[in-house]
C-alpha positions in Angstrom: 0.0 0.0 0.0 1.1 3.6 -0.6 1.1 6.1 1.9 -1.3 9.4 1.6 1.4 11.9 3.4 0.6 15.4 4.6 3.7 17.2 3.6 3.5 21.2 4.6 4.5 24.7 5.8 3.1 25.4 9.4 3.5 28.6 11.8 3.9 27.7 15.6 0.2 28.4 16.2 -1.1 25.9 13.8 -1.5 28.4 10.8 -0.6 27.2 7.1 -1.6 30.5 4.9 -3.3 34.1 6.1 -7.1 33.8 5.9 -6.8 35.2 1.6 -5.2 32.3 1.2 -1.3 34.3 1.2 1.8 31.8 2.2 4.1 35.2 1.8 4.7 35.3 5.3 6.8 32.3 5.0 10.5 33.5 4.6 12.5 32.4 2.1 16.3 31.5 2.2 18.1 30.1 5.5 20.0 26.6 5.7 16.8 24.6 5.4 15.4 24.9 1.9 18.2 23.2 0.1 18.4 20.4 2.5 14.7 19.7 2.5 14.5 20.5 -1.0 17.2 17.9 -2.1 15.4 15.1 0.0 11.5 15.8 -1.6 12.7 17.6 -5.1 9.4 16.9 -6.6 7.5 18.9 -4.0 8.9 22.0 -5.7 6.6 23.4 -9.2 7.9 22.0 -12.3 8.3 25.9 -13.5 10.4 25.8 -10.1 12.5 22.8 -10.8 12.9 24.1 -14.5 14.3 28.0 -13.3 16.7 25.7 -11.2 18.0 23.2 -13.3 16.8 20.4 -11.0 16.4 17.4 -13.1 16.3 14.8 -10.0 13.8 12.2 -10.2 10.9 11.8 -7.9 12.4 10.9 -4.6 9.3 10.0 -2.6 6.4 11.0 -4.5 4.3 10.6 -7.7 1.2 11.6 -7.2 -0.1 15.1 -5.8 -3.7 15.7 -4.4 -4.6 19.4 -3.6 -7.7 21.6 -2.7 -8.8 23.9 -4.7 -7.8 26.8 -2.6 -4.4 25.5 -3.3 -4.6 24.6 -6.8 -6.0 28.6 -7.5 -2.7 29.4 -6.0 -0.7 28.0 -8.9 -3.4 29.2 -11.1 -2.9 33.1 -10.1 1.0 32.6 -10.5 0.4 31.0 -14.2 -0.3 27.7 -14.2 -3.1 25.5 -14.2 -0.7 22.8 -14.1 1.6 23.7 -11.2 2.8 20.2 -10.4 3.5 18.2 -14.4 6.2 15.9 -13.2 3.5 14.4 -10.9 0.0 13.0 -11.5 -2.2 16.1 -10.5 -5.6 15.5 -8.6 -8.0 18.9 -7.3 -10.5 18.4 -5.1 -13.6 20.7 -5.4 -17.0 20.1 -5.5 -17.2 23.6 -7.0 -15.0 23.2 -10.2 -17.4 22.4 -13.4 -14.7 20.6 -15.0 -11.0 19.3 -15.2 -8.7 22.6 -14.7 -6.5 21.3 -16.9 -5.6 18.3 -19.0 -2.8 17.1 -16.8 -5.2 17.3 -13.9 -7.8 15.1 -13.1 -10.8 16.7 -11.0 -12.5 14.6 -8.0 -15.8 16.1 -7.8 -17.2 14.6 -4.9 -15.9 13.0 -1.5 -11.8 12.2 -1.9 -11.9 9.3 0.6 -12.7 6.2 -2.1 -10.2 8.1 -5.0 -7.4 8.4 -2.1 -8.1 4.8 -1.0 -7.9 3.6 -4.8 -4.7 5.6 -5.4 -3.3 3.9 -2.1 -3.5 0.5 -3.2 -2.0 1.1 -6.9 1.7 0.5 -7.2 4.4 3.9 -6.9 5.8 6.0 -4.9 3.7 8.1 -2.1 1.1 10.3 -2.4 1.8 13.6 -1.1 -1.3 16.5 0.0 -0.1 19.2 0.0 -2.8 21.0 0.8 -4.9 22.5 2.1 -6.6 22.7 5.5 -10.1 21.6 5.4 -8.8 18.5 2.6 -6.8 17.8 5.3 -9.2 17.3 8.0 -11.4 15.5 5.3 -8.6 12.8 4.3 -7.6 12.5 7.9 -8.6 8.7 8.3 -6.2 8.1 5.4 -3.3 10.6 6.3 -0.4 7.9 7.3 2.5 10.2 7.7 2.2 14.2 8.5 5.9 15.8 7.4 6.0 19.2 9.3 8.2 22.5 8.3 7.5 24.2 11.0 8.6 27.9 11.2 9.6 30.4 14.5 6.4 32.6 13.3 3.3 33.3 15.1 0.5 34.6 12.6 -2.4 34.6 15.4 -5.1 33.7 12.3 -5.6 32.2 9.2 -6.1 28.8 7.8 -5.7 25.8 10.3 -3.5 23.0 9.7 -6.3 20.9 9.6 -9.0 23.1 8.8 -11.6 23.7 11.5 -14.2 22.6 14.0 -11.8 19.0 13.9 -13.2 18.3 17.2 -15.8 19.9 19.0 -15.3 21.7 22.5 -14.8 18.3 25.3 -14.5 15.6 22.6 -12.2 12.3 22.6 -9.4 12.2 20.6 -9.8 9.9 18.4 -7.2 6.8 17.8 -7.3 7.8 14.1 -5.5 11.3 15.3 -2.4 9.5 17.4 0.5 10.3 15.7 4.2 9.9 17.3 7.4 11.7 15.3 9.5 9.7 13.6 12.5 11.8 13.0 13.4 15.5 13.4 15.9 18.2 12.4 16.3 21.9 13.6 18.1 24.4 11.1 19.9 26.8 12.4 17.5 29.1 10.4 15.1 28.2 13.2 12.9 26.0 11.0 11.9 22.7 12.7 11.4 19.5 10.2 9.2 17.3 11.9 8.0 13.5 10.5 5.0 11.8 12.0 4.3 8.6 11.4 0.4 7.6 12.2 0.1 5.1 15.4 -2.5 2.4 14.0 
């Protein structure tokens, strides 16, 4: 089976963009982008990779499902394609049709697609975001990989969307995660794996 994996930015406090949707606030530069770029090159935009010269092949994913928050992102920088070197899936139950060729639209609930993709053969499956698709594919999230930056932004759009859990409630066993390996930059950025306890 492959693993659905929740690879993403995070502030301190839990936030992942501003409420418009912005991921500006992140900074760029600092010893950890290279490193963590040379271990997940395909997480990086193929216009990205291109500007780079990065030619690697994909280390640890080939398959890319995104909301369509995030997949507008791409779209107001350019590109309705933002990820080509991977197999490109937007969720939206809002979208009339397929954004673009080289992505494929899933229209209703994600759970049975992401299940599907799970037990073809390849590399991982990486969501990249955002929030609430997230806190929808939760029962199928098998590994959260965290870059988690010194910033506080005090609102904007949860790590895993909101209203999880509701004021009292159980954690649930499909919630337990435990980390798996970390690595602090001297940037200040925190790169945390969690691997899902079943």
């Amino acid at each position: 089976m492959r693993k659905l994996t929740y690879y993403v930015a995070s502030t301190i406090d839990g936030f992942i963009a501003t409420e418009d949707g912005s991921v500006d606030f992140f900074p760029v530069g600092g010893d950890h982008g290279p490193a963590i770029t040379a271990q997940f090159p395909e997480t990086l935009p193929t216009e990205v990779r291109q500007a780079r010269g990065i030619t690697k092949r994909n280390a640890s994913f080939d398959t890319v499902l995104m909301g369509r928050k995030t997949h507008d992102f791409g779209v107001k920088t350019g590109t309705s394609s933002p990820y080509a070197h991977l197999r490109q899936y937007v969720v939206s139950t809002t979208l009339p049709d397929n954004p673009d060729p080289a992505v494929e639209l899933i229209p209703g609930d994600p759970l049975p697609k992401v299940r599907a993709l799970k037990r073809e053969s390849g590399l991982g499956i990486w969501l990249c975001g955002g929030g609430e698709l997230a806190h929808t594919l939760l029962p199928e999230i098998d590994q959260i990989f965290l870059k988690l930056y010194p910033i506080v932004l005090g609102n904007g759009t949860p790590l895993f969307g909101t209203g999880l859990f509701g004021a009292g409630a159980r954690l649930p066993d499909a919630a337990r995660f435990r980390v798996i390996t970390s690595r602090i930059f001297e940037d200040g950025v925190a790169f945390l794996k969690y691997s899902r306890i079943r």
